[in-house]
C-alpha positions as CSV (number, residue, x, y, z in Angstrom):
1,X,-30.2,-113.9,11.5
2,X,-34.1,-114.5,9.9
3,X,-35.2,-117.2,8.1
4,X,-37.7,-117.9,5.2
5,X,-39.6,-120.9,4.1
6,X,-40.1,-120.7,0.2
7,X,-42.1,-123.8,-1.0
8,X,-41.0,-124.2,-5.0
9,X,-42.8,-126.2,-8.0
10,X,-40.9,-129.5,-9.0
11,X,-41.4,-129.7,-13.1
12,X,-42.6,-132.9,-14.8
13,X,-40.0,-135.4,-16.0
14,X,-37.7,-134.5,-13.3
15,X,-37.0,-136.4,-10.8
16,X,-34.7,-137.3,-7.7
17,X,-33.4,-140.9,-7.8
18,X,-37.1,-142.0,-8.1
19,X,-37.8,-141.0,-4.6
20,X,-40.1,-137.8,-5.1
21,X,-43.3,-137.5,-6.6
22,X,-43.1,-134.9,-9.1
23,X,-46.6,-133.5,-8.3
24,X,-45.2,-132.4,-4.7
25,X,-43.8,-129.1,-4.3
26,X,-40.5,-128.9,-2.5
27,X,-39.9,-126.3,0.5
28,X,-37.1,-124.6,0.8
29,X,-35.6,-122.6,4.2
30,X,-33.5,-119.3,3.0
31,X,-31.8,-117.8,6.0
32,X,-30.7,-114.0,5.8
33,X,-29.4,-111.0,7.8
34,X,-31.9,-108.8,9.3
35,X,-32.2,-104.8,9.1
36,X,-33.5,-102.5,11.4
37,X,-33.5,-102.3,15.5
38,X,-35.5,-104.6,17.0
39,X,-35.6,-105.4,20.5
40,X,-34.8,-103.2,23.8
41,X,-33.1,-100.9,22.0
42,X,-35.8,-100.0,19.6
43,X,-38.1,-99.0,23.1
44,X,-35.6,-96.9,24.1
45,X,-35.0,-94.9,20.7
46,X,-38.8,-94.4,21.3
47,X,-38.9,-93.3,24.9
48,X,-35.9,-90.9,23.9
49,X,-37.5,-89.3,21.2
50,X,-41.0,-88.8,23.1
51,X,-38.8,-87.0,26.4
52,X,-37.4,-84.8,23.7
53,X,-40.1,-83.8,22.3
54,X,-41.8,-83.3,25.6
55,X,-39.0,-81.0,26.8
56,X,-39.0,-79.3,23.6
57,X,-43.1,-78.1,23.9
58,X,-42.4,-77.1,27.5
59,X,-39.8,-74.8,26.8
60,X,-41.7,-73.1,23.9
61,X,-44.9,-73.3,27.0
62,X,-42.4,-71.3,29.2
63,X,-40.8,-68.8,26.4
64,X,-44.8,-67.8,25.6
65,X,-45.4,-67.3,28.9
66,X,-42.5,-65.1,29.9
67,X,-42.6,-63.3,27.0
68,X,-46.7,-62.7,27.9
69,X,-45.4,-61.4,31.1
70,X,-43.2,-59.3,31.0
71,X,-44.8,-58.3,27.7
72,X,-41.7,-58.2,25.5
73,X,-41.8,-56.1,22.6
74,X,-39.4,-55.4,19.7
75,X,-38.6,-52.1,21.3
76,X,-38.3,-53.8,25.4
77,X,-39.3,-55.5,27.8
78,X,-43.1,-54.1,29.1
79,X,-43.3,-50.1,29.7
80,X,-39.6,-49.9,29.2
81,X,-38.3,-48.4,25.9
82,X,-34.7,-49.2,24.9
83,X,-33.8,-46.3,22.4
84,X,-30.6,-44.0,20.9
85,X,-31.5,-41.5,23.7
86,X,-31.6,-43.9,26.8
87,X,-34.1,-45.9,28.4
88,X,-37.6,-44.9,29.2
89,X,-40.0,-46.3,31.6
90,X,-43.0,-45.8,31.9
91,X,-44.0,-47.0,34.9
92,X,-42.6,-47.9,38.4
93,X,-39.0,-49.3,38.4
94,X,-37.4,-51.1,41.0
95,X,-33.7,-51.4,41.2
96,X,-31.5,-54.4,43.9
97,X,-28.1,-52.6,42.8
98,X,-26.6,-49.8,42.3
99,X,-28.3,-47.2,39.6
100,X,-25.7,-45.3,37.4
101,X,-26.7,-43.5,34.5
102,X,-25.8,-39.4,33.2
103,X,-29.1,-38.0,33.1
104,X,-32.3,-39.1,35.2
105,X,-35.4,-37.2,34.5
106,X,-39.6,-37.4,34.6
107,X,-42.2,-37.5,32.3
108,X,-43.1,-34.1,31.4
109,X,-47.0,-34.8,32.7
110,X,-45.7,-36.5,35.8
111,X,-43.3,-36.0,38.9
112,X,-40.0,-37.9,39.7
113,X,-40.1,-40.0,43.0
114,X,-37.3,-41.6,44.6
115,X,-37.9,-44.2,47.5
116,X,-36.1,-46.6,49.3
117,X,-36.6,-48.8,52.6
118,X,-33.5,-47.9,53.5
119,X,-31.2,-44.6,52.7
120,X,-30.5,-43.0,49.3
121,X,-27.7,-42.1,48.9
122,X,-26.0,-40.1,45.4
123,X,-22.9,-39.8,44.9
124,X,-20.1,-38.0,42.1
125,X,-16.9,-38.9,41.2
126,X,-14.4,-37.5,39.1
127,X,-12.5,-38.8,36.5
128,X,-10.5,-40.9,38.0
129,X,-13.4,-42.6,39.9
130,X,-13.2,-41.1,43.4
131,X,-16.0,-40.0,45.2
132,X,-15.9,-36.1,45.5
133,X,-19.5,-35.0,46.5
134,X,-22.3,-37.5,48.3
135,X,-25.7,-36.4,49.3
136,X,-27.7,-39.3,51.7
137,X,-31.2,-39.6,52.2
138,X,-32.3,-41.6,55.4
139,X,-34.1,-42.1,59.2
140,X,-31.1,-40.2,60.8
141,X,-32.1,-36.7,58.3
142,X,-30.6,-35.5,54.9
143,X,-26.7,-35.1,55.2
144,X,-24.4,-33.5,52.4
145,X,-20.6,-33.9,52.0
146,X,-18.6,-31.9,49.6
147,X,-16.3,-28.9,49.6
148,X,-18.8,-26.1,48.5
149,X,-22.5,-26.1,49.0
150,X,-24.6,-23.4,46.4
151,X,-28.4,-22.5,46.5
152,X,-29.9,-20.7,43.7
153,X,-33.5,-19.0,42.8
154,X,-35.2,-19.5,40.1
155,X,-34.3,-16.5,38.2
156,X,-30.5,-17.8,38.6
157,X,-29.5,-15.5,41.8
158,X,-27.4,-17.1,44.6
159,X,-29.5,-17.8,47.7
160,X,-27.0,-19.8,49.5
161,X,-23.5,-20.1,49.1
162,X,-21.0,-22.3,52.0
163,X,-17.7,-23.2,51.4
164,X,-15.0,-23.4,53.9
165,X,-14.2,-20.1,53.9
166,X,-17.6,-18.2,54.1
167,X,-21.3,-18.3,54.3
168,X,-23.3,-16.2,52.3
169,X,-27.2,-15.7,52.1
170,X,-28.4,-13.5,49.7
171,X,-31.8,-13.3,50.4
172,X,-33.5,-10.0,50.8
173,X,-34.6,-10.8,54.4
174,X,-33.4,-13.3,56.6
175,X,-35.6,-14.6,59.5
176,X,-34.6,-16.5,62.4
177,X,-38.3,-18.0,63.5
178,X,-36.9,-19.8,66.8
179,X,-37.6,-18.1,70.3
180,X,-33.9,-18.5,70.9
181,X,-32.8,-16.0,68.5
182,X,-29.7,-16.0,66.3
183,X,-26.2,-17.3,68.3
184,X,-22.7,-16.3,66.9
185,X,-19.7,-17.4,68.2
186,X,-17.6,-15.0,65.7
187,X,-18.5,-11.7,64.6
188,X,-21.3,-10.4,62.5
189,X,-20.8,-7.9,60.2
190,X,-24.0,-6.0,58.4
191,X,-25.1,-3.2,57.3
192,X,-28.4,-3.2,59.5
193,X,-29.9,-4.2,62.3
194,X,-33.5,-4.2,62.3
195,X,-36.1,-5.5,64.6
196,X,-39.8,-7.1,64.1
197,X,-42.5,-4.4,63.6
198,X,-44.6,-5.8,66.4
199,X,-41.6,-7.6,68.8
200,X,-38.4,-5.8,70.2
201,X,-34.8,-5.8,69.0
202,X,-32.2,-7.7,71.6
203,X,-29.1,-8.3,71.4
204,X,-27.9,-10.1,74.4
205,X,-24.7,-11.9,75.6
206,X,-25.0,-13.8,79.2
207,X,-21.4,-13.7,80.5
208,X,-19.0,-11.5,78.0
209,X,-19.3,-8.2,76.7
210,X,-21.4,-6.5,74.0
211,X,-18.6,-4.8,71.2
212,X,-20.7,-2.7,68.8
213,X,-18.1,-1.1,66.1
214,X,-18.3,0.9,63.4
215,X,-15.4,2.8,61.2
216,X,-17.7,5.9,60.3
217,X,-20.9,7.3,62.2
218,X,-23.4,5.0,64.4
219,X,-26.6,5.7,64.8
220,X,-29.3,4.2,67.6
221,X,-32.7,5.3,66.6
222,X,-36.3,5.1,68.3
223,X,-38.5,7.0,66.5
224,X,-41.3,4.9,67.9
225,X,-40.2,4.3,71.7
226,X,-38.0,5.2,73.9
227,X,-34.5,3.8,74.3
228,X,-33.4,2.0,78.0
229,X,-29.5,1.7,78.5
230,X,-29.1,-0.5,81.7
231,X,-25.7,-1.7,83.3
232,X,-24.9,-3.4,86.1
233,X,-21.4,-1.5,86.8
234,X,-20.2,1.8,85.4
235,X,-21.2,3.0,82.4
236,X,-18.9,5.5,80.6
237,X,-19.4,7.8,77.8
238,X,-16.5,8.8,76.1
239,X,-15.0,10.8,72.9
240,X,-11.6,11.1,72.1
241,X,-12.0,13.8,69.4
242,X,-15.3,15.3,69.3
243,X,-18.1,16.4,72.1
244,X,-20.8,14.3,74.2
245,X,-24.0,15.9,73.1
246,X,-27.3,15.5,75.2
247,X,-30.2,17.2,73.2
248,X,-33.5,17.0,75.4
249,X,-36.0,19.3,76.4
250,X,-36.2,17.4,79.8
251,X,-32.9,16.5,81.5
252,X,-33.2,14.2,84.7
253,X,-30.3,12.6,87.0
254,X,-32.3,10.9,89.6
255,X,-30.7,9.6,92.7
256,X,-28.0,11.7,93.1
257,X,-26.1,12.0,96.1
258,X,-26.5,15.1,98.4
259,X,-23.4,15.9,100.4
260,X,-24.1,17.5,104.1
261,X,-23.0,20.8,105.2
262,X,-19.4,20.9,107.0
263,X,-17.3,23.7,108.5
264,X,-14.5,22.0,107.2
265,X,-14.3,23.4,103.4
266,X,-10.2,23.1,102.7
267,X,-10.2,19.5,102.5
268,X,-13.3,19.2,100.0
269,X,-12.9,19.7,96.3
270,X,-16.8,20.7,95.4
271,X,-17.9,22.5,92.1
272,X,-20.9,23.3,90.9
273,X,-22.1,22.7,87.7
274,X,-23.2,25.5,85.2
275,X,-25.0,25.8,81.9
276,X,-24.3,28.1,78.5
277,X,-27.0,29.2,76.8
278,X,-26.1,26.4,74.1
279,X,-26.5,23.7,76.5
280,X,-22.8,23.2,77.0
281,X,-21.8,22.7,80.7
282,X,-19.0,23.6,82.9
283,X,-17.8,23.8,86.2
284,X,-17.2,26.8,88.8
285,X,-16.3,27.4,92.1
286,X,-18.5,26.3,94.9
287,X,-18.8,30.0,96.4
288,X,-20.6,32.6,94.4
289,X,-22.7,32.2,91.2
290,X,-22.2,30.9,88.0
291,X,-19.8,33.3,85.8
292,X,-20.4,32.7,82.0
293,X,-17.0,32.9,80.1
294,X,-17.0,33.9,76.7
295,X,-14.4,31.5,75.6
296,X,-16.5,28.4,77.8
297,X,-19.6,28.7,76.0
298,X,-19.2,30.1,72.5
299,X,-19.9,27.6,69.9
300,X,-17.2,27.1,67.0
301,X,-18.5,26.8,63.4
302,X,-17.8,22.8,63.7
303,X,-19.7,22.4,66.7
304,X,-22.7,24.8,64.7
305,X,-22.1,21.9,62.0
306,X,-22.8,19.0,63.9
307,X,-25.4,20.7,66.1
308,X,-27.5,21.1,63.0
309,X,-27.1,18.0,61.3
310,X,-27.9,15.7,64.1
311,X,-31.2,18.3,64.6
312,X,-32.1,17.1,60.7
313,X,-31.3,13.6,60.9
314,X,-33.8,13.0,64.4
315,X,-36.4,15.5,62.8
């Protein structure tokens, strides 16, 4: 509650009981309610209102300066570009999760780099979100899982193909560059074999055999060199339904073995080689000359045949 001192007037020619002087005022005290906050409460309203207004000018201070920094725009945040196609950067991103997206792809004027402190890895899934193909990047080298592996050139040819099945390469020359050579533990099936123009051709295997096959004709040709056929055992040459044919102008068989002269000739079963005209050879009796036989050493037209072609095909 306030109170008010009020000092009134007193009029002439009134009086009260003859006590007052009528020339002297009379005061008056009025008490009434007072409005408004007053007090410790009033501080505090202030002190309230000033801590609101101060956080209220640092949070517009922080907004201006993260929107400075990372240079929001309408369109993004900094380089970035949010549109209908996608998002564009134009500058370096860096990602602490996992990147999913349909379609990642440079600036036309610039190149597409990929790093990571640790591996990158990529992987596919299907549609109902398992993992079908993944291709990892890291310190141990690049490794690829899936069930079919495909290389192409750049006019859309197939380089490489792998599945589980097959290999193919489809290249018009494949090189093998290590000193080592080419290993198979299978078979190899081509249509040639060709060595370097300055190294030779070898085809080696340490402890099995060598099987060289082939359903029609097989040809070995040196028309550079000679040819050296070395074994360490026998070496047999054998055809089951044609001829052996040994076309030289110089015939050697070195280190042959010369038997000695015995009285004893029943026991012994010695020939002597002979020679047709054609080359063809035969055997005779030890004792007397060589006899040609008409039936021996004429040639039939098949034999003419092959005589002739395999003259064309070395000239």
């Amino acid at each position: 509650m306030a109170t008010k001192t009020l000092t009134v007037p007193v009029a002439p020619g009134s009086s009260c009981n003859g006590e007052l002087n009528p020339s002297d005022p009379i005061q008056l005290t009025v008490v009434y309610p007072q409005g408004g906050i007053i007090g410790w409460k009033k501080r505090t309203l202030y002190l309230l209102l000033i801590l609101l207004v101060s956080v209220v000018i640092i949070n517009l201070t922080l907004i201006l300066w993260i929107i400075k920094i990372l240079d929001l725009t309408s369109e993004g945040p900094g380089k970035m570009r949010i549109s209908e196609k996608g998002l564009r950067l134009d500058s370096d991103a860096e990602f602490l999760d996992t990147l999913s997206g349909k379609q990642i792809w440079a600036l036309p004027s610039q190149s597409l780099k990929i790093e990571s402190a640790g591996n990158v890895t990529m992987k596919a899934r299907n549609s109902r979100g398992f993992v079908t193909n993944t291709l990892s990047i890291g310190e141990a080298g690049l490794q690829a899982v899936g069930n079919y592996f495909l290389i192409r050139g750049t006019t859309g040819n197939v380089l490489l193909q792998v599945d589980p099945l097959e290999m193919v390469v489809s290249a018009n020359h494949m090189v093998v560059s290590d000193s080592g050579g080419l290993r198979l533990d299978g078979s190899l099936e081509t249509p040639l074999v060709r060595g370097g123009a300055t190294k030779d051709l070898r085809l080696e295997s340490m402890l099995k055999k060598v099987k060289v096959r082939s359903d029609g004709a097989m040809h070995v040709d040196s028309p550079a060199g000679g040819i050296h056929v070395q074994g360490l055992r026998d070496m047999n040459l054998r055809s089951t339904g044609g001829r052996v044919v040994v076309d030289s102008s110089r015939l050697e068989m070195k280190n042959l073995k010369t038997s000695r002269h015995t009285k004893d000739k029943k026991g012994q079963e010695v020939y002597q080689v002979c020679m047709c005209d054609n080359g063809r050879l035969f055997l005779a009796h030890r004792e007397g000359h060589c006899q040609i036989q008409e039936s021996v050493c004429r040639d039939s037209g098949q034999d003419r045949y092959r005589m002739r072609e395999n003259r064309s095909k070395h000239s």
